[in-house]
C-alpha positions as CSV (number, residue, x, y, z in Angstrom):
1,X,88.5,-2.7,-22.8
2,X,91.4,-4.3,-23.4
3,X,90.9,-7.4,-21.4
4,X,87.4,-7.7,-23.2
5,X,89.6,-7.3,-26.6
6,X,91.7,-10.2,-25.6
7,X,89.2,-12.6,-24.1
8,X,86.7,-11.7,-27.6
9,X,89.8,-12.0,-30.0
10,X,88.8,-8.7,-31.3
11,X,90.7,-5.4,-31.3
12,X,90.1,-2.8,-29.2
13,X,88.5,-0.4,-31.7
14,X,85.8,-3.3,-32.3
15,X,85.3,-3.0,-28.8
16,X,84.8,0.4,-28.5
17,X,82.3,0.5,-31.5
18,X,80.3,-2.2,-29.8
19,X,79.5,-0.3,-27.1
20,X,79.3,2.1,-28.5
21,X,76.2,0.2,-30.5
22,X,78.1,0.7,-34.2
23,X,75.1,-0.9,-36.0
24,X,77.5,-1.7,-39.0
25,X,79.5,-4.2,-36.8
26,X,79.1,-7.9,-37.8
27,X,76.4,-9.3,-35.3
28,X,79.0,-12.5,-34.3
29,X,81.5,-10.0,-33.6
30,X,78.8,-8.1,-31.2
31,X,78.0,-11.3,-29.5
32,X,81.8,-12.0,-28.6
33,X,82.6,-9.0,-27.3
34,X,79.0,-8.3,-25.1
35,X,79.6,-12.2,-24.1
36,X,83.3,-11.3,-22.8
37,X,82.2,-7.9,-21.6
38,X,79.1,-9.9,-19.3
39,X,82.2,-12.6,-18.1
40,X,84.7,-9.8,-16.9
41,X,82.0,-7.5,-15.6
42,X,82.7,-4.3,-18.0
43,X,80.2,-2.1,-18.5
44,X,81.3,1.5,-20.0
45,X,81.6,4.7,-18.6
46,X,78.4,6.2,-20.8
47,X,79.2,9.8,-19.3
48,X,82.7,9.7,-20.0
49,X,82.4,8.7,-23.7
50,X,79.3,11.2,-23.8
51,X,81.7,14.2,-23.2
52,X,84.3,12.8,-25.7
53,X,82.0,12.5,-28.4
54,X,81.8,16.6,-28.2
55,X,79.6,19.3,-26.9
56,X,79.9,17.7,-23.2
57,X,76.7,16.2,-23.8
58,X,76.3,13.6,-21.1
59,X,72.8,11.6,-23.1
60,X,71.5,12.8,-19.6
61,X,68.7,15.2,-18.3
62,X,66.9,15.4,-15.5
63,X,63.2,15.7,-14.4
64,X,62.1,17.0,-11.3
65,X,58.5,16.1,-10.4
66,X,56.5,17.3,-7.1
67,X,55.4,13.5,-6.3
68,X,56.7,10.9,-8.4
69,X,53.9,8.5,-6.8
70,X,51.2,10.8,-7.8
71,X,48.9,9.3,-10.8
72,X,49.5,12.5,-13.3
73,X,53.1,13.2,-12.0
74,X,53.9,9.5,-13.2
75,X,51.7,10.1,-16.8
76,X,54.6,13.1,-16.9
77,X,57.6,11.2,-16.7
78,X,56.1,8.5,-18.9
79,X,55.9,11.3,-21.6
80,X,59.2,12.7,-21.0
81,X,61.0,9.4,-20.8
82,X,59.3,8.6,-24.1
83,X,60.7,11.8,-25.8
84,X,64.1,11.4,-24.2
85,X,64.6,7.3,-25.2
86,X,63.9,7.9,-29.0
87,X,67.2,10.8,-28.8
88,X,68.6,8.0,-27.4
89,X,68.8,10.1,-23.7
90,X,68.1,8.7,-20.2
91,X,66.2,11.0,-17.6
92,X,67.1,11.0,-14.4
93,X,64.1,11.7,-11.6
94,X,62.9,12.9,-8.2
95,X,60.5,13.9,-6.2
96,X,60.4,17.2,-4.5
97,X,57.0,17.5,-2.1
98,X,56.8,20.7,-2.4
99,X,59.5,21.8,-0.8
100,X,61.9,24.9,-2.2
101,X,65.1,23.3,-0.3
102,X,64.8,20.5,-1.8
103,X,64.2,22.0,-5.6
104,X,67.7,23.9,-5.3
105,X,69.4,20.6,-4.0
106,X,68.4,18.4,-5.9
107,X,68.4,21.1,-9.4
108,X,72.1,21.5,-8.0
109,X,73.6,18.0,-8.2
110,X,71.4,17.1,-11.1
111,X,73.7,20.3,-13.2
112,X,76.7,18.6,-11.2
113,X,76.1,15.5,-12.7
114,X,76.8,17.4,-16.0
115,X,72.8,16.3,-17.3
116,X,72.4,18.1,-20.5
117,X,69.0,20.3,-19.2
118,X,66.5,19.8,-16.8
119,X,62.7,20.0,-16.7
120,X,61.4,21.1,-13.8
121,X,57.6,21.3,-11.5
122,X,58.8,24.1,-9.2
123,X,57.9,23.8,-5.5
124,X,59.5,27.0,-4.6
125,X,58.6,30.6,-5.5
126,X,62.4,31.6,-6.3
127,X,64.4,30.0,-9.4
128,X,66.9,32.5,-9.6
129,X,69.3,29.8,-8.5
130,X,69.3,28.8,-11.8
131,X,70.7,32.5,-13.1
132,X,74.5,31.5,-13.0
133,X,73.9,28.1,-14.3
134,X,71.9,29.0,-17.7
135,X,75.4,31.3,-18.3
136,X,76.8,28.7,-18.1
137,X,74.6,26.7,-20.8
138,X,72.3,25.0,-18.6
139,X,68.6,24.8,-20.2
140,X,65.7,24.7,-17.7
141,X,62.3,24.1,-18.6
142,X,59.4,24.6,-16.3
143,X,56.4,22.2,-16.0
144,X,52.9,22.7,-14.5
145,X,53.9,26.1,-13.3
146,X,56.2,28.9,-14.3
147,X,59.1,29.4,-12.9
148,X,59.7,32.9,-10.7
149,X,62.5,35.3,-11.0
150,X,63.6,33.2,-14.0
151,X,62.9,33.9,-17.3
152,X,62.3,30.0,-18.9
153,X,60.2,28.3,-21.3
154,X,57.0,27.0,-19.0
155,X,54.1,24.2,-19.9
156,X,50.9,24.5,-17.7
157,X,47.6,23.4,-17.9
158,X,45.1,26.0,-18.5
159,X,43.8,25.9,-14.8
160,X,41.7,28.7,-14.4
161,X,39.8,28.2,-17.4
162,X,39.0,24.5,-16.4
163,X,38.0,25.3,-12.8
164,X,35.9,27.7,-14.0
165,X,34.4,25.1,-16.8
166,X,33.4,22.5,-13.8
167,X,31.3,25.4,-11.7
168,X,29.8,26.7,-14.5
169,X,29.0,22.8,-15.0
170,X,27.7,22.8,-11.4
171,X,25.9,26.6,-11.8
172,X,24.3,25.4,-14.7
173,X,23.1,22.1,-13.0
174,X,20.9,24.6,-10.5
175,X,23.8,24.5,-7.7
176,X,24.8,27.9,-6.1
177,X,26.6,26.2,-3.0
178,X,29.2,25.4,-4.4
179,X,32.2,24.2,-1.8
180,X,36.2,23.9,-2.5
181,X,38.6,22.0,-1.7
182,X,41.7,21.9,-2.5
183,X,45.6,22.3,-1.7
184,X,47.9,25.5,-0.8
185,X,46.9,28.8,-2.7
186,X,50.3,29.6,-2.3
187,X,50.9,26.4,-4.9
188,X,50.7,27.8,-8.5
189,X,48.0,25.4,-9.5
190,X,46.0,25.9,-6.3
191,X,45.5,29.1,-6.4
192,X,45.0,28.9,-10.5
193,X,42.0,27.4,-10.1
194,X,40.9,28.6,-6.6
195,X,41.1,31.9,-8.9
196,X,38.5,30.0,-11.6
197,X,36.4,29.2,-8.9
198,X,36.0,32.4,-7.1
199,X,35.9,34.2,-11.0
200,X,32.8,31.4,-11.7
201,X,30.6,32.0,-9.0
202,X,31.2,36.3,-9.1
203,X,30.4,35.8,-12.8
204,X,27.0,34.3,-11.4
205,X,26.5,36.6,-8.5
206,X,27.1,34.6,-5.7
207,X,29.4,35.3,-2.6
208,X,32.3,33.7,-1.9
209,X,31.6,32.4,1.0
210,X,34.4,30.9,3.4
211,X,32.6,28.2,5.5
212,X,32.9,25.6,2.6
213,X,36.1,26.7,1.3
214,X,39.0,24.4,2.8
215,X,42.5,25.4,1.5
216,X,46.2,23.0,2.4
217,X,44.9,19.2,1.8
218,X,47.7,17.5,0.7
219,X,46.3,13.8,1.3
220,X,43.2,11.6,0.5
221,X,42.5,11.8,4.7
222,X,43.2,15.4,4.6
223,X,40.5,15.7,1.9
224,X,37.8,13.2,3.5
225,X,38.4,15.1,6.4
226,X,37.6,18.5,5.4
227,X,34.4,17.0,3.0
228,X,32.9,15.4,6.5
229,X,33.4,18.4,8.2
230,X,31.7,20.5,5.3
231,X,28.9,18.6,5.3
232,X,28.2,18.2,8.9
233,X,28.3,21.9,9.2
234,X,24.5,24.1,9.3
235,X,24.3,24.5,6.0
236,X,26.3,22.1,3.9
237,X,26.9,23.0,0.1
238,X,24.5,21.1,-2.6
239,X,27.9,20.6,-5.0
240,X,31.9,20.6,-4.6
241,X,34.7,21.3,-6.6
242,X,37.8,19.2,-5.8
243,X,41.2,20.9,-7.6
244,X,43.6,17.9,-7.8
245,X,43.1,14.1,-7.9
246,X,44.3,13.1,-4.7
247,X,41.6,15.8,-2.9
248,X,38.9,14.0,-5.4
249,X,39.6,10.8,-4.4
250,X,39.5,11.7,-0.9
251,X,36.1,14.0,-1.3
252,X,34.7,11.1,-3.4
253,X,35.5,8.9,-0.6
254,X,34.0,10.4,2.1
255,X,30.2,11.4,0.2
256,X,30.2,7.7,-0.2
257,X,30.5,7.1,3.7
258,X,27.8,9.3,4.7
259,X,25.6,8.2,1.8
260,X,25.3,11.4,0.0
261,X,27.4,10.4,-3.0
262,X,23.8,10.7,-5.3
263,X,22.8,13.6,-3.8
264,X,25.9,15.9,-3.8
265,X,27.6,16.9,-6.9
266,X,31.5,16.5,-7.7
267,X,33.7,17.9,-10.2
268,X,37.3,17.3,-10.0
269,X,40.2,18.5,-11.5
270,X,42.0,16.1,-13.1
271,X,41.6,12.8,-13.7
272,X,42.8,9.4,-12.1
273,X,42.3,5.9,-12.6
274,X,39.4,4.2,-11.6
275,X,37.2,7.4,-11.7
276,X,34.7,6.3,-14.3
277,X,34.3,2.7,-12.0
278,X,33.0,5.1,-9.0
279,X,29.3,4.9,-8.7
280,X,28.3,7.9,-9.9
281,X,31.4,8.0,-12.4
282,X,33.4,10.9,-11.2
283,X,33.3,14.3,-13.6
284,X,36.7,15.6,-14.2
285,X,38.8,18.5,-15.8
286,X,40.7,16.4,-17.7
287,X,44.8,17.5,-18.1
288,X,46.6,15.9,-21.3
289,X,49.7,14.8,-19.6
290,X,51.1,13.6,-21.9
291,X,50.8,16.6,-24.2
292,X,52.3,18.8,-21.2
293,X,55.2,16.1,-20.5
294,X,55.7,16.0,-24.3
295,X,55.6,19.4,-25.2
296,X,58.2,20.4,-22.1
297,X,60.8,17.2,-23.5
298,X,60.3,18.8,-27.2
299,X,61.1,22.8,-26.4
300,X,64.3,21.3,-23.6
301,X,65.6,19.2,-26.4
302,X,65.1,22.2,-28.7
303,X,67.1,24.7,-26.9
304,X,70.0,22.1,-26.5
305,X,69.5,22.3,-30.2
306,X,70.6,25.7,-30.7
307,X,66.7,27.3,-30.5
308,X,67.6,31.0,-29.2
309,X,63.9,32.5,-29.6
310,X,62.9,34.1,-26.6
311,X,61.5,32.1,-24.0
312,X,57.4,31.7,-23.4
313,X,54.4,30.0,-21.4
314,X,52.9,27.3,-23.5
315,X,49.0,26.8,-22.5
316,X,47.9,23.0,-22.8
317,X,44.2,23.1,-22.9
318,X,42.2,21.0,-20.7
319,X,38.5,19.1,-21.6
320,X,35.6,18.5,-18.9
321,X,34.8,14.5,-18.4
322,X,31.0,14.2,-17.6
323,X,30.4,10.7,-15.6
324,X,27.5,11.6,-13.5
325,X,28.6,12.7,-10.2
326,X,29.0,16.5,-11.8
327,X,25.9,16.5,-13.7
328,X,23.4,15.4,-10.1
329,X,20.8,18.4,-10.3
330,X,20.2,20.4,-7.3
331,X,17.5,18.9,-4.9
332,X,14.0,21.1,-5.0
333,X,13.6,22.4,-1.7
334,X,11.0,20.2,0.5
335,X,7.9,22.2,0.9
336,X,7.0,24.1,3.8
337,X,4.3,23.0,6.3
338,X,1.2,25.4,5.8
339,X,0.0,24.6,9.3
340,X,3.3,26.5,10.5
């Protein structure tokens, strides 16, 4: 700083509240001193000025997603990021894949990084790593799913209500084979809406029946996979039920290979881009995203705020998308021969 002082012919203080983005500082002033700070390389230790401002608030937090790639993960950090930028706060990200190890790793050096909370999609079933932390004054918010052995402040879409919305759509559309397909049930969302799906068709009196159920499809070829084996098999269901984007897109994919794309319904759960393009447009369960990553940003910034009510599940309701592939009617039978 005070190499930039001398080279700007400013003082050191009028340094310091340049970068520190003083708005009351004269603007030819500000271009001196960022022009002498670009020539000598400075840049300020943001962390270190955080903590000496008070509180040892860093302007950090962090947001741990399960797939940063993944369309609806991304529409979460978009809302977060938005949240966090007008507090003037950057959010530091990553990716877990489902995979507990990595949660506690990367939940550790994000709190060792001194971030000021973090928001979290868990992958594992255990978050009492965090128990020694929030006495410490970490804040942890939980996104998509609630957090276990940890009593936090959670987001989640209301997934049982919306699979059970898309096969009622499906019932209702004269369907009663009704497939699944869809990721882990161990994965809180999974088995949400596995849960909607198996509550939808008991509602309606129909088996559960496990020859068109395919659980663990974590890819778009995992998902096409399972849909071409479904259908190849004696008696193939009329409809399907797809419970996450990526095992859509995949399912859509492969009814359009064998040709069946008119003929067999589709309802997915949640949306993705490019859905209403598909011919048929593809029905979804729509999430708000950006209500959920929102919402999460609000209730972590709120606790940093001093908010000491206890802590509670927050339902985000969903909305079903009609586009034509969910609303195909069931086939009538073809008639028997009478001369048989």
């Amino acid at each position: 700083m005070r190499e930039v002082a001398a080279l700007a012919g400013v003082a050191i203080k009028t340094v310091s509240r340049v970068m520190n983005e003083v708005p009351t500082v004269d603007p030819e002033l500000v271009e001196r001193v960022r022009g002498a700070a670009d020539m000598l390389g400075y840049r300020p230790n943001l962390t270190a000025s955080s903590l000496r401002r008070g509180a040892g608030r860093t302007a950090t937090i962090g947001l741990l997603l399960d797939d940063v790639s993944n369309p609806f993960s991304a529409a979460l950090l978009r809302a977060v990021e938005d949240e966090a930028r007008a507090r003037g706060v950057q959010v530091l990200i990553g990716s877990l894949d489902e995979d507990p190890d990595r949660e506690r790793e990367m939940a550790r050096t994000l709190i060792d990084r001194q971030v000021d909370g973090l928001i979290i999609v868990p992958a594992g079933q255990d978050q009492s790593y965090l128990l020694a932390e929030s006495r410490h004054g970490v804040c942890a918010v939980f996104l998509d799913r609630e957090p276990r052995l940890f009593n936090s402040d959670a987001v989640l879409s209301d997934n049982r209500g919306g699979a059970i919305a898309a096969v009622e759509h499906l019932l209702a559309r004269g369907h009663e084979r009704i497939g699944y397909l869809g990721d882990r049930p161990i994965v809180a969302t999974s088995g949400q809406r596995f849960e909607g799906y198996e509550r939808a068709l008991e509602g309606a009196g129909i088996a559960i029946d496990p020859r068109v159920i395919a659980h663990g499809l974590r890819t778009l070829d995992d998902a096409a996979r399972a849909t071409t084996e479904m259908m190849a098999s004696p008696d193939p269901p009329t409809a399907l039920f797809a419970s996450q984007n990526l095992v859509t897109i995949g399912v859509a994919t492969a009814l359009h290979r064998l040709g069946v794309e008119n003929k067999v319904a589709l309802v997915g759960f949640d949306d993705f881009v490019l859905a209403d393009v598909l011919k048929p447009g593809v029905t979804v369960i729509a999430q708000d995203a950006a209500g959920l990553g929102r919402l999460a940003a609000q209730l972590l910034f709120a606790r940093r705020a001093g908010d000491t009510t206890p802590p509670r599940t927050h339902v985000v309701p969903v909305r079903l998308v009609p586009r034509g592939s969910g609303e195909i009617m069931l086939a009538p039978a073809a008639p028997s021969d009478p001369g048989l």
